[in-house]
C-alpha positions in Angstrom: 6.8 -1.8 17.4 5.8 -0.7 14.2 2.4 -0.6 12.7 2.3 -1.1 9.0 -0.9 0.0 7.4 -2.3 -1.7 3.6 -5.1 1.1 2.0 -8.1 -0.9 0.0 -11.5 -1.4 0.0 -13.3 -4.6 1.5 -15.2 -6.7 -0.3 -14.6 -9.3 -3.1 -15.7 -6.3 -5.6 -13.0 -4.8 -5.1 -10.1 -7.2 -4.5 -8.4 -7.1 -8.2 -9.1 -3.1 -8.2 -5.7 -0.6 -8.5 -7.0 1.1 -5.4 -6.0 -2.0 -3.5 -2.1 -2.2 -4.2 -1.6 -1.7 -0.6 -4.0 -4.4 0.4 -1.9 -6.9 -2.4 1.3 -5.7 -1.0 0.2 -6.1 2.8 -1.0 -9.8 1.8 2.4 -10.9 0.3 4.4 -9.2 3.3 2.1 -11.4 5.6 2.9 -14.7 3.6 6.2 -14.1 3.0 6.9 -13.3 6.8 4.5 -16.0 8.0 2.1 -13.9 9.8 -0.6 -15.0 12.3 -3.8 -15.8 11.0 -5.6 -12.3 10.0 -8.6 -11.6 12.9 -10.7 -8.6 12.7 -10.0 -5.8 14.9 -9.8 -2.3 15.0 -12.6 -2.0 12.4 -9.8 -4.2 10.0 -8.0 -7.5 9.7 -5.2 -7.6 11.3 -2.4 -9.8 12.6 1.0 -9.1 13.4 4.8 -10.7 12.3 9.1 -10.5 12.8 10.3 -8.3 10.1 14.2 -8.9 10.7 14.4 -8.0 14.3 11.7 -6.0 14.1 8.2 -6.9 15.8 5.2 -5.2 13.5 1.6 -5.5 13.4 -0.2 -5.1 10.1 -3.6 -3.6 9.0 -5.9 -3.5 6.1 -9.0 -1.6 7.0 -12.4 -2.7 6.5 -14.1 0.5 6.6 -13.9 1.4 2.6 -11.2 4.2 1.8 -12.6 6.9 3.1 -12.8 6.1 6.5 -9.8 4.3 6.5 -8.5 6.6 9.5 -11.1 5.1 12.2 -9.6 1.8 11.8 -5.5 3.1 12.0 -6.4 5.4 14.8 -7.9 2.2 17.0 -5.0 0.3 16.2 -2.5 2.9 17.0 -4.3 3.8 20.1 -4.6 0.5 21.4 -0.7 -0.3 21.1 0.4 2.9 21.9 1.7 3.0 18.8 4.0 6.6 17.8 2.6 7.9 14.6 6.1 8.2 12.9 6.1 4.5 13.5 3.1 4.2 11.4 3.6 3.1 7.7 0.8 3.2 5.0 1.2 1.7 1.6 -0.6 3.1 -0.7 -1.7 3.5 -4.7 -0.1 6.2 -6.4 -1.2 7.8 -9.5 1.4 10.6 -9.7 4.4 7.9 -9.9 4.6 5.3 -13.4 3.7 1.8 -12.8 5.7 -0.7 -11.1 7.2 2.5 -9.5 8.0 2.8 -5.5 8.8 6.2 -3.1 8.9 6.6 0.4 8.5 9.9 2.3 7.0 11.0 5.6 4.7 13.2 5.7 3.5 15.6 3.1 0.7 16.3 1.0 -2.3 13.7 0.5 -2.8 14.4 -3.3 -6.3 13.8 -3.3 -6.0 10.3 -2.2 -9.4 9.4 0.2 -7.0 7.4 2.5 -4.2 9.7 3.5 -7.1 12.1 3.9 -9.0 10.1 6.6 -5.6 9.0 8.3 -4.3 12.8 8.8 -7.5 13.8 10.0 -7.4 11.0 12.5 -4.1 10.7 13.4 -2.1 13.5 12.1 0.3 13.6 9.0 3.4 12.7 10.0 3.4 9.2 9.4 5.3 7.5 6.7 3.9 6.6 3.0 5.0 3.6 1.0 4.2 4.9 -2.5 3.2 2.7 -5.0 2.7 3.6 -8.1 -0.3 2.3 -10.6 0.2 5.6 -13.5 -2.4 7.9 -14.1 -4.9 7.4 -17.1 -4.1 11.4 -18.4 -7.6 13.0 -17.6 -9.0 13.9 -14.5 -11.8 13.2 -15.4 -11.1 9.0 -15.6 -9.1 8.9 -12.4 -12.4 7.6 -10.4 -13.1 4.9 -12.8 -9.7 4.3 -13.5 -8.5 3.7 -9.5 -11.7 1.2 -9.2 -11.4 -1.0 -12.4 -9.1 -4.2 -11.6 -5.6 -3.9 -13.3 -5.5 -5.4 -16.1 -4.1 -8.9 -18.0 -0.6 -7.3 -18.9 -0.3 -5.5 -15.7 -0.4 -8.3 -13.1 3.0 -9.5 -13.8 4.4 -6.4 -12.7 1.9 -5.7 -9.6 2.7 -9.5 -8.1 6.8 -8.8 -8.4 6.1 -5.2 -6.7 4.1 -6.8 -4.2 6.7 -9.8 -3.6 9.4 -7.0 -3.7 8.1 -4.9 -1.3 7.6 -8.3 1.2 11.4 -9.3 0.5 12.6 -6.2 1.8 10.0 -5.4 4.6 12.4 -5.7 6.9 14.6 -2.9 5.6 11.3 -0.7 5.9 10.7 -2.0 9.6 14.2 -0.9 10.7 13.1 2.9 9.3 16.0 2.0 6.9 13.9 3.4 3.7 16.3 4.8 1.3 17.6 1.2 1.3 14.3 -0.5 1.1 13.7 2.0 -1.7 16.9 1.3 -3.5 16.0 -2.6 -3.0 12.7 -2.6 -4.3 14.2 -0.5 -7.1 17.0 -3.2 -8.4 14.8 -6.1 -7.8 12.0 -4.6 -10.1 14.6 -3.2 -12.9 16.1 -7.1 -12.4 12.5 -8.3 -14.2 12.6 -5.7 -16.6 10.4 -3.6 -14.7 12.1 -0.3 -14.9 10.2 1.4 -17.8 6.7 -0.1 -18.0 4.3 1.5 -20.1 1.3 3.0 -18.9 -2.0 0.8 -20.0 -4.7 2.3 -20.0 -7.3 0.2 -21.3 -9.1 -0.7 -17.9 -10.0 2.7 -17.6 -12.5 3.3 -20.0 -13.6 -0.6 -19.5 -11.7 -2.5 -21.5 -8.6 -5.1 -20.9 
């Protein structure tokens, strides 16, 4: 079994927010595969689905980001769940929009999430890398991460969501250079493969 982790905040504040990719991208994996009802457990919503042959539960934390460890470390614990068949997805600021890596392990680049996970649960598990772009100043990232994506990027944010979803399975099998390369040629098949950064949300505008 497989736990598959989406990172986010709760709250209706925050729903649209690019620091909530992975909560989008969980959502559309649960409708496309016809998940259970999400019921709140482990600190999160949770329910659980077939991905191919593969039985998985997913989680989106309700603890805010920071603390989003608590909440993966229940669930794991509960199923008895190995870490390097945990799976977080995740916003990225150091990969372009519309953009996707895998990797296990590695570094948490400053992101609250990862931070909270590896202190919980160690860092060996495996990160679904979404990329949202980075605004170009340090200094923006905060207000940048929490301010909804805007008009001309939800095109691209739904068909990396409803990518990710058609391919889950691929990712459940631990088959990621595949899923990678999927989610890859589905996104360059919309015209997806150079978006341009937009950076208008971040100082408040769209």
């Amino acid at each position: 079994m497989r736990l598959i982790v989406g990172l986010g905040n709760p709250g209706a504040r925050y729903a649209g927010n690019r620091h909530n990719i992975g909560f989008l991208a969980l959502d559309e994996m649960a409708r496309v595969h016809r998940a259970a009802p999400w019921r709140r457990k482990f600190q999160g919503e949770v329910t659980e689905a077939t991905l191919g042959s593969e039985r998985v539960v997913l989680l989106k934390p309700q603890t805010f980001m920071n603390e989003s460890g608590r909440s993966v470390s229940e669930a794991q614990r509960f199923y008895k769940i190995a870490l390097s068949d945990v799976i977080v997805l995740h916003d990225e600021l150091d990969l372009a929009p519309a953009k996707l890596r895998v990797k296990l392990g590695g570094g948490n680049a400053g992101h609250n999430g990862l931070r909270s996970i590896t202190a919980q649960c160690g860092n060996d598990y495996r990160r679904v890398r979404l990329g949202i772009g980075h605004p170009g100043d340090k200094a923006l990232v905060h207000a940048y991460v929490l301010n909804d994506f805007g008009k001309g990027e939800r095109a691209w944010v739904e068909d990396l969501c409803r990518a990710v979803a058609d391919h889950a399975a691929l990712l459940a099998q631990g088959e990621d250079a595949s899923f990678q390369n999927k989610v890859h040629l589905a996104m360059a098949g919309r015209g997806w493969d150079d978006v341009k950064q937009v950076n208008a949300a971040a100082t408040g505008r769209d």
